[in-house]
C-alpha positions in Angstrom: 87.5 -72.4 -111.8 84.4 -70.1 -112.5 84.5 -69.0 -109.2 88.0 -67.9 -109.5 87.5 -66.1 -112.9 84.1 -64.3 -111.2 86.0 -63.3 -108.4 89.1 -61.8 -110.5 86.5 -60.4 -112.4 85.1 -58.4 -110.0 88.4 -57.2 -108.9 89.5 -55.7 -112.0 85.4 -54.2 -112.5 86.5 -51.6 -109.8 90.4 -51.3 -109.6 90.2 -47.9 -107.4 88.2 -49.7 -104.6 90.5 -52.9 -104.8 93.5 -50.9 -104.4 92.6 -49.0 -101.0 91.1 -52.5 -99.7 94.5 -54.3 -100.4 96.4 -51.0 -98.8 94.1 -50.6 -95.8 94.7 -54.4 -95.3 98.0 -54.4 -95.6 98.5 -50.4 -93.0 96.5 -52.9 -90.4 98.5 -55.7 -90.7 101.5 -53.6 -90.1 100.1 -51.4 -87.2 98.8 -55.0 -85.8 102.9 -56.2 -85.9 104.7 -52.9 -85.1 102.7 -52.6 -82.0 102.9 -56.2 -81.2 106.3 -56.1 -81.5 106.5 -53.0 -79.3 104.0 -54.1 -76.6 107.4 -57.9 -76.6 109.8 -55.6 -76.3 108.6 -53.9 -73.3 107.9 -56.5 -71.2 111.4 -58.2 -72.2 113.0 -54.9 -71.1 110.7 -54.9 -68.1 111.8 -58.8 -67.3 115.0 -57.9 -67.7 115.3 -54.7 -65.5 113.9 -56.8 -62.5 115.9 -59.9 -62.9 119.2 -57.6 -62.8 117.8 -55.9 -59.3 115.8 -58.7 -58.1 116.6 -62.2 -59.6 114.5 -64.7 -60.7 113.3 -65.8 -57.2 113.5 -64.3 -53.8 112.9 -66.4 -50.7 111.8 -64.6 -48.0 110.2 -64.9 -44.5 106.4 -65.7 -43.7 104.5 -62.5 -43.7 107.4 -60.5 -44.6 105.1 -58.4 -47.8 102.7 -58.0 -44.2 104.4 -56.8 -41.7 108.0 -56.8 -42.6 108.3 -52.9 -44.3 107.4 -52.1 -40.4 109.5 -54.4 -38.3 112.6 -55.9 -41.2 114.4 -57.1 -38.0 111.6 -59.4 -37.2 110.7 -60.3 -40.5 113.9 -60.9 -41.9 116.0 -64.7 -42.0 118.4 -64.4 -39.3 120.8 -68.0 -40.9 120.5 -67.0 -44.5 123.8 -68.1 -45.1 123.0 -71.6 -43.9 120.3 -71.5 -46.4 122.2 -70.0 -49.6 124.9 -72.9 -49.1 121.6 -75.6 -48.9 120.4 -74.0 -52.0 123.9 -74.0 -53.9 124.0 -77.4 -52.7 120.9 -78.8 -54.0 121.1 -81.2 -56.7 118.2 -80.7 -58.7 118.8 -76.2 -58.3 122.8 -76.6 -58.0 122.7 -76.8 -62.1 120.6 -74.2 -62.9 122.0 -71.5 -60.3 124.2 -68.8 -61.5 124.1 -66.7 -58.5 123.5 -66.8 -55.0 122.9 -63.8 -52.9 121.8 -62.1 -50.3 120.0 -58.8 -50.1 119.0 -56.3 -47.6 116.1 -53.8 -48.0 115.0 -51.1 -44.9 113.6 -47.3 -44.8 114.8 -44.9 -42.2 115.9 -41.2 -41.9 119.4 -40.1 -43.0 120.0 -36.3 -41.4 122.3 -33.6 -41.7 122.5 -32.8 -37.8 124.9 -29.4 -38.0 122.6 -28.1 -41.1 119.3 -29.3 -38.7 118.2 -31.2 -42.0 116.5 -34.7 -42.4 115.0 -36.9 -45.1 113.2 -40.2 -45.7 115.8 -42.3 -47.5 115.4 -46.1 -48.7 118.5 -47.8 -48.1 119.3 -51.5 -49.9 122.4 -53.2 -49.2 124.4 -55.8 -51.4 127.4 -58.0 -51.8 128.7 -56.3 -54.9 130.6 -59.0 -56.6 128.0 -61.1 -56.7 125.2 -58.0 -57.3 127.3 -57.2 -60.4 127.2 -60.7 -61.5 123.2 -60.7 -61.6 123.2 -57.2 -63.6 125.2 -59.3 -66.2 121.5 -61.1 -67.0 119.7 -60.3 -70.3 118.7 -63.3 -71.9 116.1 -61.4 -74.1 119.0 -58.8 -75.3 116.6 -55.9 -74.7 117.5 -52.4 -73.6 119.0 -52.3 -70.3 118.5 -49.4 -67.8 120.2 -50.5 -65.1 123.1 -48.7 -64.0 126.4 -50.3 -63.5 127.7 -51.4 -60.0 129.8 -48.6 -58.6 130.8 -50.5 -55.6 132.9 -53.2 -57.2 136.8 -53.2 -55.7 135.7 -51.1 -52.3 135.5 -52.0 -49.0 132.7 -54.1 -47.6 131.3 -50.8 -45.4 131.1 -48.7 -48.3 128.0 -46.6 -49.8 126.4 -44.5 -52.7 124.7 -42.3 -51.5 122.1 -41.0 -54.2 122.1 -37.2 -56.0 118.6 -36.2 -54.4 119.7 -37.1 -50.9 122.9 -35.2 -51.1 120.4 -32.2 -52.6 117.7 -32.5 -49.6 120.7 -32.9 -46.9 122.8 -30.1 -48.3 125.6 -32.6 -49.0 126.2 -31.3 -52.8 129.2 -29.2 -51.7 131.0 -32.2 -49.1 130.4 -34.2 -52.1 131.4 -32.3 -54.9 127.4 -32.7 -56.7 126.9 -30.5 -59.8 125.0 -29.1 -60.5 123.0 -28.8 -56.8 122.1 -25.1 -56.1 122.2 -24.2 -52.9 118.5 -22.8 -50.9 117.8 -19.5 -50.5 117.4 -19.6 -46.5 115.3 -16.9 -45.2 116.0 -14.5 -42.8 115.1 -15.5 -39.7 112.8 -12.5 -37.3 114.6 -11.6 -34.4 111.2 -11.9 -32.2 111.9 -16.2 -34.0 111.8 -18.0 -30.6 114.9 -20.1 -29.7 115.2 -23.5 -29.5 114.6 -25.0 -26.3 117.6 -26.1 -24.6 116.9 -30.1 -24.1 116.6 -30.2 -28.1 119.7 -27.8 -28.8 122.0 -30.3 -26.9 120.2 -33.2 -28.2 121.3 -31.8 -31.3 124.9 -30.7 -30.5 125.4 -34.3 -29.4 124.4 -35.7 -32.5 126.3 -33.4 -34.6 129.7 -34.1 -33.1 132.5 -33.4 -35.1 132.3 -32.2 -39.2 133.9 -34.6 -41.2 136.2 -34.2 -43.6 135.2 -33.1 -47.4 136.5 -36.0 -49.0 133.7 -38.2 -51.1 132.3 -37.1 -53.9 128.8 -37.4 -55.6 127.8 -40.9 -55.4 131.0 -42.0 -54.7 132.3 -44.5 -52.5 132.0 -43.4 -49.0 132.6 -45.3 -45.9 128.9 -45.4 -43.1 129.7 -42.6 -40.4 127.4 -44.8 -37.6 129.0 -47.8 -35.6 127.6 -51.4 -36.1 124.9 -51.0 -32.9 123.0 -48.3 -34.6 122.4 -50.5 -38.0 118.5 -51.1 -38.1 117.8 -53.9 -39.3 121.1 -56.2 -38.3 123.1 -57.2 -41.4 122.1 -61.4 -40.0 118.4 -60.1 -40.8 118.6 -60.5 -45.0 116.9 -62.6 -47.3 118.4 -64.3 -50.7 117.7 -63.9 -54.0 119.2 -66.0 -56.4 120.0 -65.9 -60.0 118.8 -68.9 -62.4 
């Protein structure tokens, strides 16, 4: 008890110096939980995010994070929907499955052939249904920033095509983007040499007919090239599923 008298004691001796002690303890105790609390909340935002794009667990081919980005035909699992029904039907992964899915991930070039325009585009594609479905995940009830599935209720061969590539390609008027700008294009010198001819037809040919005005900014438009150009395959996808 004399220790406890001493020790009050000494607190009162000096109440100026007792009073910032107790407040600096109690500022770091509070900058200590504010930014702990910040630091959760960003990785549950961060969890959540991915899980909504990617799922919980992706199964993919061997060597795919290798070599797939350069050959996805190769690297990609040509039965996958042998293997989603063997995972929906597996008794111990059947009960904890919300979701199913398969998705496909390539790079290319998307061009502009009768504006002589090109640009590296990433290109994913989905089943939307089921896409929208995993987007529905948030478990943590954190801030979501991932936008909403546009392509629910269209036809299987539809796209969204994304505001930057419409800007780069010179889509924005076809597609009704605003605000897009159009370039300045500079004059071009009469001495300019011309285009050699192989690579003027080459580009004719491609161009073919203009197609009619009709989308809008990423809106639902239908792929201009047939099923053999597709690089990969639509068989070459892997799953992702939603626990």
């Amino acid at each position: 008890m004399n220790t406890l008298d001493l020790a009050l004691r000494n607190l009162l001796r000096n109440r100026r110096r007792s009073l910032a002690t107790l407040l600096a303890m109690v500022i770091g105790l509070c900058a200590t939980l504010l930014f702990g609390g910040y630091a959760g909340n960003t990785l549950y935002a961060m969890e959540t995010g991915y899980v909504q794009l990617h799922g919980h667990l992706q199964l993919q081919r061997r060597d795919h994070f290798l070599y797939g980005s350069g050959n996805p035909a190769a690297y990609g699992i040509a039965h996958y929907p042998r293997l989603i029904e063997q995972i929906r039907r597996d008794p111990v992964l059947a009960p904890l499955l919300t979701v199913v899915t398969p998705k496909l991930q390539l790079g290319g070039i998307a061009g502009h052939f009768s504006a002589a325009l090109s640009t590296n585009v990433a290109s994913v594609g989905v089943i939307a249904p089921e896409q929208a479905i995993l987007r529905e995940w948030n478990d943590y009830g954190a801030a979501s920033y991932t936008p909403p599935m546009s392509l629910l209720g269209t036809p299987a061969d539809s796209v969204v095509i994304g505001t930057g590539v419409a800007r780069k390609l010179q889509l924005c008027q076809a597609l009704g983007v605003l605000p897009c700008p159009a370039p300045a294009r500079a004059a071009t010198p009469a001495s300019a040499p011309a285009m050699p001819a192989d690579l003027a037809a080459l580009s004719a040919q491609e161009a073919g007919p203009a197609p009619a005005a009709t989308a809008t900014a990423n809106a639902n438009t239908k792929l201009p090239p047939p099923a053999s150009r597709c690089w990969p395959p639509p068989s070459k996808a892997r799953p992702t599923w939603w626990a």
